[in-house]
N, C-alpha and C positions, 0 to 999 in steps of 0.2 A: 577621553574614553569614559563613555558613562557604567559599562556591564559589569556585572558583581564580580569580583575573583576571590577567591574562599585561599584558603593557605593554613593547611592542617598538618601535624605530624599522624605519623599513623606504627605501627610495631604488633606484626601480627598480623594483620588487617584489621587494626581496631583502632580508633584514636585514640594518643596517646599525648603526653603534655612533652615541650621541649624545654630547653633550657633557658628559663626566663629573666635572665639576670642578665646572660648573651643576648637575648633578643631585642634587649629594651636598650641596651647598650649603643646595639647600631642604630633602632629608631630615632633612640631621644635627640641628640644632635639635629634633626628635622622635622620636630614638632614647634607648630607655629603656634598652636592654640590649642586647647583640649575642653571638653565640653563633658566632665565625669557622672551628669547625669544620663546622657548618651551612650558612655563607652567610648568615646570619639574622639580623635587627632586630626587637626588638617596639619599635613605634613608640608615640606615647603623645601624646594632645591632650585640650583640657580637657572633651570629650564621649565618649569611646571608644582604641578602641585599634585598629593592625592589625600583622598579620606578615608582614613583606617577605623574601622568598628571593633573595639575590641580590645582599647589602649589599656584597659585594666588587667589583662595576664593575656599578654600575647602569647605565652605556653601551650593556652587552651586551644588555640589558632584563632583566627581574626580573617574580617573581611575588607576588603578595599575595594573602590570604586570611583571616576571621578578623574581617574588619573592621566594628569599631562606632562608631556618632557619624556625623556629616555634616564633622565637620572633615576627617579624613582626604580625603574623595572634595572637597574644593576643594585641598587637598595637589598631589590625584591630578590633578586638572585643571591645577593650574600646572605638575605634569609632562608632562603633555601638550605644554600650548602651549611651555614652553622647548626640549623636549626634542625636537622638532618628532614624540613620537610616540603611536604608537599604542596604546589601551587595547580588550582581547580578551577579555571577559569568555565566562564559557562558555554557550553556550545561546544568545548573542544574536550579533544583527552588531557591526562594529567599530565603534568610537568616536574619533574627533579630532577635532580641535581647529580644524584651516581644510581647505578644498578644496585648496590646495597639497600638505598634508600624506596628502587621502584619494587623490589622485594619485599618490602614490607606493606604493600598498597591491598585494599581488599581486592579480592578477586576478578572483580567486576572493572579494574580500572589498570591491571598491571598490564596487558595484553595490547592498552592504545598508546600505554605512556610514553611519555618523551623526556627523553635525557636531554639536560642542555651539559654543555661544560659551563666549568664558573666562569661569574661572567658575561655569558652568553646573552645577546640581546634575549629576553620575554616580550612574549607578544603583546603588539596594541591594537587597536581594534582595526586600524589598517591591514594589517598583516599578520589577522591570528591564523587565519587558513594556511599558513606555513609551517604552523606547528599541528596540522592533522598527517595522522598515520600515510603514507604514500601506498 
């Protein structure tokens, strides 16, 4: 999958920084290479690969793209739920992880969002029209 997917925390409807000491925790284990005048991780699992933008405070939220395998997108789901945030793929609604967390989304995005459980397969570019509003 080549399309951008953003991954922000948000509190309030504003964004907001996460716990980056958690974040980098689960990342790092799957950094293959990093490129710190970039910002940039190619991450690496035993089915695919993706490119994270952003390897310097994943707090701030960060972008991935690139991504192959279904390891990555349970990665991405355990950042989700630690990270109490939000996955912004492009073309669809938002994604989190509990109603707590779609509560805190700006206005503009709580209304299409989608809850997954943890866990829960995230979408690939196959099959992100499964994660729009029904």
């Amino acid at each position: 999958m080549s399309f951008d997917v953003f991954v922000q925390r948000f509190v309030d409807g504003q964004p907001a920084q996460a716990d980056s000491a958690a974040l980098h925790a689960l990342v790092a284990p799957h950094v293959l290479r990093t490129e710190p005048e970039f910002n940039f991780a190619e991450l690496g699992f035993e089915d695919g690969t993706a490119d994270l933008y952003g390897i310097g405070d994943l707090a701030t939220g960060f972008m991935v793209n690139h991504v192959s395998g279904e390891l990555a997108w349970d990665l991405f789901a355990q950042v989700l739920e630690v990270g109490s945030m939000t996955l912004l793929p492009m073309g669809v609604p938002a994604i989190v992880c509990s109603e707590a967390v779609r509560a805190h989304l700006p206005d503009d995005f709580i209304a299409g969002a989608v809850i997954v459980s943890s866990g829960a397969p995230l979408p690939r570019r196959e099959r992100v029209t499964e994660f729009r509003p029904r």
